[in-house]
N, C-alpha and C positions, 0 to 999 in steps of 0.2 A: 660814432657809429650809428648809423638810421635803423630805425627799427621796423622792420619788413609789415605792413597793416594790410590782411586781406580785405579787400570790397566786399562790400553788401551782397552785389550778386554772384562775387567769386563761393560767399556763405553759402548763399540759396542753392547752389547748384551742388555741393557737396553733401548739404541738406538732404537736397533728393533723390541723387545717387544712393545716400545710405539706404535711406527707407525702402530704393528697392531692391538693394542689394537685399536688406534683412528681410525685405516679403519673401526672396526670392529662397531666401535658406530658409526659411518657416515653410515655405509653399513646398518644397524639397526635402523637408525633413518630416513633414506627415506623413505616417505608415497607412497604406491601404489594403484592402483585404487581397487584393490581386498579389501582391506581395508575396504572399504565404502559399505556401504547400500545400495546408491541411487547411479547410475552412470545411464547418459542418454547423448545421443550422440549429438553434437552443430552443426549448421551451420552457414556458419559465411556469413555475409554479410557488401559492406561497405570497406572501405578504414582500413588496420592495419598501424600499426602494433596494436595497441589497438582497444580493442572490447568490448563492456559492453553486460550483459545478464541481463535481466529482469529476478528476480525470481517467475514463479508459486509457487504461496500459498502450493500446494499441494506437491511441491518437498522441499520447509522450511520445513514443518512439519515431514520430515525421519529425520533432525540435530536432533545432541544429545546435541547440544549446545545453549543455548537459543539463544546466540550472534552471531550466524552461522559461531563461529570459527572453524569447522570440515566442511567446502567450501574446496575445491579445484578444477583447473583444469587441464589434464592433455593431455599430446600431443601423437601421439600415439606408442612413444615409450615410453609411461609409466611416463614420466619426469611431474616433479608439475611445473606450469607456476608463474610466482609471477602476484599478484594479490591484489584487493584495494577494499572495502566494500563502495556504496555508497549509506548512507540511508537520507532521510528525514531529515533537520535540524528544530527542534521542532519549528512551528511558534510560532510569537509574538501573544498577545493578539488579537484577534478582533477588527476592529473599526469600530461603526456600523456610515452610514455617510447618510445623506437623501439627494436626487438628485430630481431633474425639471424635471416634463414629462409633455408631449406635445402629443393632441392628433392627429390622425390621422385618417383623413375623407376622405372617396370614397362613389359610388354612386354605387347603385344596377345595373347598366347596366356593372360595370368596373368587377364583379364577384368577385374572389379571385384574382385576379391581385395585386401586391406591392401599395399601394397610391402614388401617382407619386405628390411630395410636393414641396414648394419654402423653404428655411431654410435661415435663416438672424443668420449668428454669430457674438460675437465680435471678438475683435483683438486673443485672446488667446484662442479665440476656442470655447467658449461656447455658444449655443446655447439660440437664444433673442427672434428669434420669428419660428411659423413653421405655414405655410397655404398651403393650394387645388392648385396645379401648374394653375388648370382651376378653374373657380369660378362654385360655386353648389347653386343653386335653394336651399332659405329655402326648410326646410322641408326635401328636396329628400338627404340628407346627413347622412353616415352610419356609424358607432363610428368605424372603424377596428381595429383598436390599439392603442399604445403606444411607443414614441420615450423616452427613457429617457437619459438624458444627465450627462455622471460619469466621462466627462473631469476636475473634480477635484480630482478625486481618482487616484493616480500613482502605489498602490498595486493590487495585483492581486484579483479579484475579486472572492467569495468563496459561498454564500448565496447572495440572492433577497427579500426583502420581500417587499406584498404589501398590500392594503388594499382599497377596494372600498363601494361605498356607500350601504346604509342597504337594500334598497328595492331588493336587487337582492342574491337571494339565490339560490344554488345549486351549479353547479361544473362549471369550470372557467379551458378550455384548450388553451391554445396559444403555439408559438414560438416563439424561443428565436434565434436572432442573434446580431452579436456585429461589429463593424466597429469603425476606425482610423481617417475615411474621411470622412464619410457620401456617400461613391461612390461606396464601395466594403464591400460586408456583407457575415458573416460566419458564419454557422450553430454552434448554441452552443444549439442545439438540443430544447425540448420541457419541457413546464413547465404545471403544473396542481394546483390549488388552490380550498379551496370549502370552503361554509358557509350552515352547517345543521341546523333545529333547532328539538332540542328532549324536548317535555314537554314545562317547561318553560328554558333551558337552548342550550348555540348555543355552536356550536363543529367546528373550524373552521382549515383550514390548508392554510398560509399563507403563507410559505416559501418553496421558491426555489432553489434547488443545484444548482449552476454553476461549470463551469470546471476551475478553481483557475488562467483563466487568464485575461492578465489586456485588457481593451480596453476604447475608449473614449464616444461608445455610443453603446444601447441595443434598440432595435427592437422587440416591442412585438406585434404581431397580432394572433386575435383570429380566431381559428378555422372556429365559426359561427359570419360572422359580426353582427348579430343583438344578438350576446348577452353579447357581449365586456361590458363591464362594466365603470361606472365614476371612475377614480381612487381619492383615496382621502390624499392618501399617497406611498411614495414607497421609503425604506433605500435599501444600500449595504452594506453587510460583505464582510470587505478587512483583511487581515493580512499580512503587512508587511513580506517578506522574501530575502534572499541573494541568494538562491537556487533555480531554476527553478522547478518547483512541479510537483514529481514522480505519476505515475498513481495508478487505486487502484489495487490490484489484490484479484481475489475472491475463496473463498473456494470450497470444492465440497460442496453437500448438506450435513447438518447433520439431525437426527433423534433429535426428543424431545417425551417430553413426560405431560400428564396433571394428576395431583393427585386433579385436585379441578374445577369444572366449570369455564369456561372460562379463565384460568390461566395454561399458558404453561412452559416450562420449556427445556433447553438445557444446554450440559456438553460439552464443548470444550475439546478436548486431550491435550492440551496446553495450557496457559495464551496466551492471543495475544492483541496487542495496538489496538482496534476494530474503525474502523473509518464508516461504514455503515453496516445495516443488512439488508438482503431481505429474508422476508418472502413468502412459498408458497400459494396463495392463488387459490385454487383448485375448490371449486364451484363458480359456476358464481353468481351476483347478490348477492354480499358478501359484506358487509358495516361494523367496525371495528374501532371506534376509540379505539385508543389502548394506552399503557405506557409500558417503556422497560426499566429493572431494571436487573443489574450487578452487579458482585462480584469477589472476587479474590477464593474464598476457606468457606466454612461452615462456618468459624469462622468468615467474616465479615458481617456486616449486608447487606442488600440490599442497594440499591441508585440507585436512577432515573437518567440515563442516556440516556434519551431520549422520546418521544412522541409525537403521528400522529393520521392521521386518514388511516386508508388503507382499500382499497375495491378493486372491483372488476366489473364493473358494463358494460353491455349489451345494448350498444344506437345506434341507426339505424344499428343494424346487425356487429357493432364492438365491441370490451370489452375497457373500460376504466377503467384502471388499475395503482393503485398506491400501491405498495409490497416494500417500502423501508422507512426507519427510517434512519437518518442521526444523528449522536454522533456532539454535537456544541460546541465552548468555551472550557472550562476545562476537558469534557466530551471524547472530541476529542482526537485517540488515548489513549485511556485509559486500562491499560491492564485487563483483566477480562479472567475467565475462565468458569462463572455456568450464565445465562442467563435468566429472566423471561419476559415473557410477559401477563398482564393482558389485558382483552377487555372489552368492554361496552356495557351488551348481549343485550340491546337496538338496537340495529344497525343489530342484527340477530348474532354475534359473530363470528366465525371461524369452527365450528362443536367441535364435544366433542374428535377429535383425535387430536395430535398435530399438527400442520402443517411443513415442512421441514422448516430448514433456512440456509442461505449463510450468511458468514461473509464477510466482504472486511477489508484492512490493505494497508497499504500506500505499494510501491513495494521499496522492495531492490533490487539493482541493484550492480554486480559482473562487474566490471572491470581489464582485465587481460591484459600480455604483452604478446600476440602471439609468440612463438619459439620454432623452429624444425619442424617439417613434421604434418600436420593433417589427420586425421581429430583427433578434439578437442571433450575431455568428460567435465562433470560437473559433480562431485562425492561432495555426502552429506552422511553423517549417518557416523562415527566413535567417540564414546567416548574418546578414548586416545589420537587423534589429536588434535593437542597443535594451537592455534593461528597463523597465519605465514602472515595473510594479511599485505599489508604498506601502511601507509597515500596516497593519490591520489595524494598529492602533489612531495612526492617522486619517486611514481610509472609515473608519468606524470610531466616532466621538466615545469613550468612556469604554470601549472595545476591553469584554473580559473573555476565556478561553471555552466559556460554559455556553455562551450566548451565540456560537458556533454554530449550534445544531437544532438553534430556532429561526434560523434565517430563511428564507424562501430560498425555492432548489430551480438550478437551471438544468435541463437533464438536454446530453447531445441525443437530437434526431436522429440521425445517422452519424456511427462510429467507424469514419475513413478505417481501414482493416490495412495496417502496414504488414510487409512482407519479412519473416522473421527470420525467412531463410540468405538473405542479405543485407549487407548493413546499410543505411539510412544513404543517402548522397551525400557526398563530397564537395564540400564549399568549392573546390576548385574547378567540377562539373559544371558551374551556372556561369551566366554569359558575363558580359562587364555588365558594370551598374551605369547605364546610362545617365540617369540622375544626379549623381553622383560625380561623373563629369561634366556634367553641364552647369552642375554648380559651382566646379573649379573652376571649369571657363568662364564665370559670371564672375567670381571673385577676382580672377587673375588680369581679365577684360577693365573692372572697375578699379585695379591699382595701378594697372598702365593708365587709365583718365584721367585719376586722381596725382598720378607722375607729371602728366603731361598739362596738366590744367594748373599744376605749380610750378613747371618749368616755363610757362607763358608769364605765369605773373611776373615770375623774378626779373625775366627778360623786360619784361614791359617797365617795371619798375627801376631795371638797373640803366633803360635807357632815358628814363624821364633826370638820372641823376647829373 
């Protein structure tokens, strides 16, 4: 039997064929910013060569990819940058933990001034006893607030709840600040608590968001000192994490709609992990204990995924307002796409039109390796773009979870504003991929040559025998 020996030049030519078959799928397989939906211009701020971008809610929602594997950024000669997805690693359970508070007394001449106190710790920090730096005349002494002490909790702190004695009813505003030392305190903004009674039943809202971080003590003082309240209890929601916690980021407004008294309704264009709603609440003097119920799709049932009381309320010429619902425990991040809210038209309800609402979802954050010339885009929206992100630890030598939130920030220019009131386009609305068959036809062109460039040899071979 002869053994079939291709030529020299029969080689060379297969040689060259390949090479341009393979240019021709490399030159074909580069994503270009034309590609994408969404392209919006970066500025980069901050030390590179890495740079992370905080995603607006509203430029997620052009991906065609749930998993925002159709992310890219590009430099502006066109080149895709490599790049690292960094989202939220799903806390641990909740651990609810109850803390010591210590009240805090001043005297009507000291006004709104800080209480200026003595604090006796022990060794390890925890606070034993707390008194008046100056001593106060029975009597002339005014409850301002609440030191509580959470130098036993090392997680980061996520919820507040409290609870004080029965005689005092109505709405409960204070501030919230947290300190290390007891020397340096930080705004961790304002909390609001109420106890209604409707009929014979109380309607109360006792929990308060914090911003998921840790500290060893909180600072509560109330707004009006003479109506601070005895407290009779007061837990922390901590959850354990490895991750420093990404912020929220918020939707534009959506429209809803009601088919039933006091029972509202919303359709998300998207499924999304929902972590807080803010409801509009448009007339003043609006009262609203509410329940907020989610779904994925018609076919599952409803389920409570939350409940509040929210209003809207006009005292000494300002509005005291509370238009958010917070998703807690299992709730939290939970993906949903059809949204209801029922009211308790007890309260006066919401009026008979829907009212708008904002979603929030924890933020993904785009980190990319700076190279070649900018200025830098951020392109979303392509169906046939394939995944190309790498582990952060790849994309970042010795990559730890803390060294996150020293990297230089790319912030979008302009945040393309997707339409919330319809969902995203449909893969099957976009035209054919040109590209795509022409690099069939390239491939399919070079195996008929490479058929027909071996059926010559054989021939020529089978006739020299």
């Amino acid at each position: 039997m002869r053994k079939l020996i291709l030529s020299r030049p029969f080689t060379l030519k297969i040689a060259v064929l390949g090479a341009v078959l393979c240019s021709g799928m490399i030159a074909h397989a580069q994503d270009k910013p034309a590609d994408f939906a969404s392209q919006t211009p970066l500025t980069l701020e901050g030390q590179g060569p890495w740079y992370r971008i905080e995603l607006p809610l509203a430029v997620q929602l052009n991906a065609r990819d749930s998993n925002l594997g159709d992310v890219r950024v590009f430099n502006a000669a066109g080149q895709a940058q490599a790049y690292a997805l960094a989202q939220q690693v799903p806390a641990q359970e909740q651990t609810s933990t109850a803390v010591k508070w210590f009240p805090l007394y001043t005297t009507a001449e000291a006004g709104d001034a800080v209480p200026v106190i003595r604090i006796e710790r022990s060794a390890s920090g925890s606070v034993l006893e707390v008194q008046p730096q100056s001593d106060i005349e029975a009597g002339e002494e005014i409850l301002r607030g609440w030191l509580l002490d959470t130098s036993a909790i090392h997680a980061p702190l996520e919820q507040l709840v409290i609870d004080w004695n029965t005689e005092r009813e109505g709405f409960q505003h204070f501030t919230i600040e947290a300190s290390d030392d007891l020397q340096h305190w930080h705004s961790w903004g304002e909390g609001q608590v109420a106890r209604l009674s409707f009929s014979d039943e109380v309607v109360e809202q006792r929990e308060v968001g914090l911003p998921g971080h840790s500290a060893r003590y909180l600072r509560l003082l109330w707004r009006a000192p003479s109506n601070a309240p005895t407290l009779t209890a007061a837990h922390l929601l901590s959850a354990p994490t490895d991750s420093p916690a990404l912020p929220l980021t918020w939707s534009p407004v959506i429209a809803g709609k009601s088919e039933k008294p006091d029972e509202y309704l919303w359709q998300l264009p998207v499924g999304l992990p929902v972590e807080r709603v803010k409801i509009t609440i448009a007339q003043p003097n609006s009262l609203a204990p509410a329940t907020l119920y989610g779904r994925l799709d018609d076919q599952q049932p409803w389920q409570v995924i939350s409940s509040g009381l929210l209003y809207r309320l006009t005292q000494n010429g300002s509005d005291a307002v509370q238009d958010q619902l917070q998703l807690s425990g299992r709730f939290s991040g939970q993906v949903v796409r059809q949204l209801k809210l029922e009211v308790d038209d007890r309260g006066g309800g919401l009026g008979a039109q829907a009212p708008d609402m904002s979603v929030a979802v924890q933020a993904t954050q785009v980190v990319f390796l700076a190279r070649g010339e900018g200025p830098f885009t951020l392109a979303v929206g392509n169906a046939r773009a394939r995944p190309a992100n790498l582990p952060l630890t790849t994309l970042i030598p010795d990559f730890v979870p803390q060294r996150l939130n020293a990297l230089g920030t790319a912030r979008p220019s302009t945040a393309p504003v997707a339409d919330m009131a319809a969902a995203p386009l449909a893969v099957a609305a976009q035209g054919p991929d040109l590209k795509r068959l022409g690099l069939w036809a390239v491939l399919v062109i070079g195996v008929l040559m490479l058929g027909w460039m071996a059926f010559t040899t054989w021939r020529a071979s089978a006739s020299r025998r």
